[in-house]
PAZAPA-4460 file (N, C-alpha, C; in steps of 0.05 Angstrom, whole numbers, plus 32768, in hexadecimal, padded with zeros to 4 digits):
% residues 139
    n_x    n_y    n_z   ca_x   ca_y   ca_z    c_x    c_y    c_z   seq   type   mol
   884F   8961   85E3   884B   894E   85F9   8862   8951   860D     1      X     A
   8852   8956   8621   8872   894C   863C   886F   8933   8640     2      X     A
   8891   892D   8641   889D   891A   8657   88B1   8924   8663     3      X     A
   889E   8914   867D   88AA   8910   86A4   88C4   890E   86A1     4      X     A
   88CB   8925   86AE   88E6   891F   86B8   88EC   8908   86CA     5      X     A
   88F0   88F8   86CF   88F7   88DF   86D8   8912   88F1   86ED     6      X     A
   8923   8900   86EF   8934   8908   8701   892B   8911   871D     7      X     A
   890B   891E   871E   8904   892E   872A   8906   8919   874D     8      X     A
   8906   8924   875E   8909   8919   8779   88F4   8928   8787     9      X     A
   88ED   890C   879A   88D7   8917   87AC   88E2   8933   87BE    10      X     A
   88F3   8934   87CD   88FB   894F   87D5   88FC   8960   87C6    11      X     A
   88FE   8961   87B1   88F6   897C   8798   88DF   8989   879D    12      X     A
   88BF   8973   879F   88AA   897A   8799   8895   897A   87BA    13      X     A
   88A3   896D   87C3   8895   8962   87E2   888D   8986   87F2    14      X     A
   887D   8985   8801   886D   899C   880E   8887   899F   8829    15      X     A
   8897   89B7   882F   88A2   89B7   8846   8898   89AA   886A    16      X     A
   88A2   89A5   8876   8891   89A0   8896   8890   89B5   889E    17      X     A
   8893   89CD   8895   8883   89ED   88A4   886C   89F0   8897    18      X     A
   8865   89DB   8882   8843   89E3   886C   8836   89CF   8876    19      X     A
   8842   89BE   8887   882D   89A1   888F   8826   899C   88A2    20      X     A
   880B   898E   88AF   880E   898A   88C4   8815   897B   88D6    21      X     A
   8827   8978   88EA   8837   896D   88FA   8834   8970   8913    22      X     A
   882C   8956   8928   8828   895E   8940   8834   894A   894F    23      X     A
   8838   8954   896B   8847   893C   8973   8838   892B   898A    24      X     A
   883F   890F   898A   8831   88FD   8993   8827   8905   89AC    25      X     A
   882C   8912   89C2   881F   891F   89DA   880C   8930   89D5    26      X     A
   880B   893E   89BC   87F4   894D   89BB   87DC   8941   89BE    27      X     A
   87CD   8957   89C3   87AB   894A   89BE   8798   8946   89A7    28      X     A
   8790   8935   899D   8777   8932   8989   8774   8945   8979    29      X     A
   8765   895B   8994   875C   8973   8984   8778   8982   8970    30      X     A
   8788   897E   8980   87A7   898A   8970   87A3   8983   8952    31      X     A
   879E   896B   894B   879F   8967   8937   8790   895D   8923    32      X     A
   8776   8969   8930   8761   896D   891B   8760   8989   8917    33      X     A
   876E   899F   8926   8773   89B8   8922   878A   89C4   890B    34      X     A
   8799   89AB   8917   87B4   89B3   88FF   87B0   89AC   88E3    35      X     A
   879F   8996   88E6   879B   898D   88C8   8785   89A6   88BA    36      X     A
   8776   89B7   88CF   875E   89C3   88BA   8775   89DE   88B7    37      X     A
   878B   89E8   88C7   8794   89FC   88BA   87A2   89FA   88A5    38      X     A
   87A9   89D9   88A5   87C3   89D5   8891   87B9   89D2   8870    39      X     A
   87A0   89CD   8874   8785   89C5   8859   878A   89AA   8854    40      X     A
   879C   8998   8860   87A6   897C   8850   879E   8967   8865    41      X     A
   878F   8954   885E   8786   8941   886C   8797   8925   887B    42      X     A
   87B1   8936   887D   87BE   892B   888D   87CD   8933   88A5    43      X     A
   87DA   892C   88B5   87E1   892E   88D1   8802   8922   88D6    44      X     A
   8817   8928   88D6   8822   8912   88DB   882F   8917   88F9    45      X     A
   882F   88FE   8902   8835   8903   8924   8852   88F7   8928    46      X     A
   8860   8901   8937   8879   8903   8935   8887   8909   895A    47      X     A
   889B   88F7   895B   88A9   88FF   897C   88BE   8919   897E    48      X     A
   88C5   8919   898E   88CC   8934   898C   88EC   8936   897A    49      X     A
   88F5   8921   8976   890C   892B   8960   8901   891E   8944    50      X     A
   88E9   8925   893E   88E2   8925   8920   88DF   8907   8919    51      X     A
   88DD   88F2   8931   88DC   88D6   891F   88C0   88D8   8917    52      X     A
   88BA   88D3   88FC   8896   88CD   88F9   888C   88B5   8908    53      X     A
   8876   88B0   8918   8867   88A6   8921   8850   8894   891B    54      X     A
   8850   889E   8907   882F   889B   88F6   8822   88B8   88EF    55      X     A
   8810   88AE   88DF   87FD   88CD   88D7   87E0   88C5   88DF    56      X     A
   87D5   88D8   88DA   87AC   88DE   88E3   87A9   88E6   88CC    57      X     A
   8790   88E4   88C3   8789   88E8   88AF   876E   88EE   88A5    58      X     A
   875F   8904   88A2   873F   8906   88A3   8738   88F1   88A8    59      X     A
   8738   88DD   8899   872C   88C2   88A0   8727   88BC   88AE    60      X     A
   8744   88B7   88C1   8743   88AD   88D7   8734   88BB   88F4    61      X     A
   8736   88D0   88E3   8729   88EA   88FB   870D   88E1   8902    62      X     A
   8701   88E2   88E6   86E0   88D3   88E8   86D8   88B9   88EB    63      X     A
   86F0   88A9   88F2   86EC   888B   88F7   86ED   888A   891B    64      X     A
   86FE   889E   8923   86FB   88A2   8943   86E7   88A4   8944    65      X     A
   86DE   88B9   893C   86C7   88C6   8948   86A7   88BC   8943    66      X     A
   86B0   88AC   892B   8692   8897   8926   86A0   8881   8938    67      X     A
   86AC   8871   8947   86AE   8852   8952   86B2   8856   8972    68      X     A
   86BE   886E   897B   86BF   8875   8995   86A9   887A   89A7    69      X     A
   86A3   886D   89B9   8688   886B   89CA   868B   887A   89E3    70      X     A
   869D   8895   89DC   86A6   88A5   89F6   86A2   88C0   89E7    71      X     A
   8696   88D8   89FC   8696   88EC   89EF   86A5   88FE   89E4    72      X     A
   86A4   890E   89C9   86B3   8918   89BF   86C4   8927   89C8    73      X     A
   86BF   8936   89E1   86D1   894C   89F0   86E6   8936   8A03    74      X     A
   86E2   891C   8A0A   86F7   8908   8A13   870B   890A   89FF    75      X     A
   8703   88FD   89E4   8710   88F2   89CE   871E   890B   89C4    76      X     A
   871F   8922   89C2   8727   8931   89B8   8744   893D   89D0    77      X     A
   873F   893C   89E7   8752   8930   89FA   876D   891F   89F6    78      X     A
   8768   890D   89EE   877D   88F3   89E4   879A   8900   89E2    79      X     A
   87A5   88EF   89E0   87BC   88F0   89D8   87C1   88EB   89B2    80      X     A
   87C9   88FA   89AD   87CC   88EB   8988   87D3   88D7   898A    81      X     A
   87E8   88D0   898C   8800   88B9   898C   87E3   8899   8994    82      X     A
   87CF   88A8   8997   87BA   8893   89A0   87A0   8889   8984    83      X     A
   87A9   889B   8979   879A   889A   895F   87A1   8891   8940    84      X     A
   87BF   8890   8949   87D1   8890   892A   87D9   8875   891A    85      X     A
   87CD   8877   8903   87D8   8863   88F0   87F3   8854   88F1    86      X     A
   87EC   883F   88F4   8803   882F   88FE   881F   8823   88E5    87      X     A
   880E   8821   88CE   881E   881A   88BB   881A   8831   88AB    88      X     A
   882E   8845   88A6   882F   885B   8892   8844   8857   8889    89      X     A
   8832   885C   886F   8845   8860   884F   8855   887B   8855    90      X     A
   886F   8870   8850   8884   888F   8851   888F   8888   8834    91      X     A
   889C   88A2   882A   88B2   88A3   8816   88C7   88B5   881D    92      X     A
   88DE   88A2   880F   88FB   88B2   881B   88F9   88C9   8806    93      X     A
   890F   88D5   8815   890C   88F6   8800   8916   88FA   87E8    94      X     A
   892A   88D6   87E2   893B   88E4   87CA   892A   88CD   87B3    95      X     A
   8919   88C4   87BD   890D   88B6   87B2   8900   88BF   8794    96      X     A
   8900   88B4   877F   88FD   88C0   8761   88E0   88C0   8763    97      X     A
   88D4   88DC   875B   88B2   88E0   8755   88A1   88CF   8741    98      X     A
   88B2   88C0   8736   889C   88AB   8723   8896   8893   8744    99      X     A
   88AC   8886   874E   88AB   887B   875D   889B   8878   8775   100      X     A
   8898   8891   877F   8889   88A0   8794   8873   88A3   8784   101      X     A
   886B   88A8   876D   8848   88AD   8760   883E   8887   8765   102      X     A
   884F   887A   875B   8847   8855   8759   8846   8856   877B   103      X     A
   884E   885F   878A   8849   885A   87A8   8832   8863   87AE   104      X     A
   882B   8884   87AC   880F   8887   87B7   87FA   887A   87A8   105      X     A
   8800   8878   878D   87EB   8865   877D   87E6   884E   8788   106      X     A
   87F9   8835   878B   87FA   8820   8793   87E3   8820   87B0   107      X     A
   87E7   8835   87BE   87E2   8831   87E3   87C2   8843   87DF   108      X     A
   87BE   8852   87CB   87A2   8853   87BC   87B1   887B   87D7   109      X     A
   87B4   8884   87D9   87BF   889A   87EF   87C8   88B4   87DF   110      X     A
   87BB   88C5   87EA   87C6   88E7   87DD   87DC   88F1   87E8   111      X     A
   87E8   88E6   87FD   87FE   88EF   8812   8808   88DE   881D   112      X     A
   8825   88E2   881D   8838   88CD   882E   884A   88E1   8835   113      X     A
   884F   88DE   884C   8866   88F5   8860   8889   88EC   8859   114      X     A
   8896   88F4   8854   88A8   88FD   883F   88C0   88EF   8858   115      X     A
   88D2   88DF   885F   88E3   88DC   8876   8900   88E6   8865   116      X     A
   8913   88E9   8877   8932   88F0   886F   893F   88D9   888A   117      X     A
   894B   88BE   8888   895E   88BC   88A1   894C   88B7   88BC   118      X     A
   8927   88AE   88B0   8914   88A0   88C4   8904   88C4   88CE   119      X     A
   8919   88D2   88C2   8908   88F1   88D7   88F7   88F5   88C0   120      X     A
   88DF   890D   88C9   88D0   890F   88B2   88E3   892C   88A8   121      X     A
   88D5   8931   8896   88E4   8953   8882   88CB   8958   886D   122      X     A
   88B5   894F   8868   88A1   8959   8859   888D   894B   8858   123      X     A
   8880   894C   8843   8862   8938   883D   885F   8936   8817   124      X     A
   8858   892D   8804   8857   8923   87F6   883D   8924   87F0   125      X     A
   8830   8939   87E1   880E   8934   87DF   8811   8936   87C2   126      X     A
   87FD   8924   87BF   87F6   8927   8799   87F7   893B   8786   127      X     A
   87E1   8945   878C   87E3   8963   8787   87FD   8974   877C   128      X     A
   880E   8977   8796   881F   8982   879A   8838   8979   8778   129      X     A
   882D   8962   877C   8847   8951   875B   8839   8958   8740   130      X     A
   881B   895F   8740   8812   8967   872A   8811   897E   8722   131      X     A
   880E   8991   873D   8825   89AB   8732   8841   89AD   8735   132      X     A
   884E   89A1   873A   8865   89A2   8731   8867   8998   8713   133      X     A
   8856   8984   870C   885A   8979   86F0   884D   8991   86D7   134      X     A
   883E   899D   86E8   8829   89B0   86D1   8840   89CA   86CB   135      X     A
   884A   89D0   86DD   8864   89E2   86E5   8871   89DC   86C6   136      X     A
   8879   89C5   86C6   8890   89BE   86BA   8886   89C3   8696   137      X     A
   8867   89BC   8696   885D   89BF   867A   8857   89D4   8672   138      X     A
   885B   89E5   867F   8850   8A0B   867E   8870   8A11   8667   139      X     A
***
């Protein structure tokens, strides 16, 4: 049987911001329904230009525009991000302990929370990503 290292830190395991998608609040819509399909992760996080996070987008939210908006899609895709973004996002700090951070995305029911250092962002935190690191560890 394994047992969890309990030492392990979210910056150990968290996805770099060169693997995620990140766009910044002037961009457009389309920006970041583009970034998210190259990035494969159904998140977005929008950010000013010295890295403060903003909020994130999130498939979800992608299809909640686009089903409640009574303007055509080639307008809406126009937008500004910074016009679309989740207002209350769950972040985790980076030195934050991985049991701690698993009871967070559990708790907020969430596969991803964008990773901050000092309010700036520096990664993303996807589920996934902690269960191979954990499978890693049992090999």
């Amino acid at each position: 049987m394994y047992i969890l290292e309990t030492d392990i830190v979210v910056d150990e395991v968290m996805m770099s911001i060169d693997k995620i998608s990140v766009v910044g609040a002037r961009d457009i819509f389309k920006q970041v329904i583009s970034s998210i399909h190259d990035t494969g992760y159904g998140i977005s996080c929008i950010v000013n230009d010295e890295l403060d996070l903003l909020g994130v987008i999130t498939d979800g939210d992608i299809r909640r525009v686009i089903l409640n908006n009574q303007r055509p899609l080639s307008s809406i895709l126009l937008d500004n991000s910074i016009e679309f973004v989740s207002k209350n996002t769950i972040t985790i700090e980076s030195k934050t302990n991985i049991i701690e951070a698993l009871y967070i995305l559990q708790d907020a029911r969430i596969w991803d929370a964008p990773v901050v250092k000092n309010n700036k962002l520096i990664g993303l935190l996807h589920l996934h990503a902690v269960v191979g690191h954990i499978l890693k560890k049992v090999k």
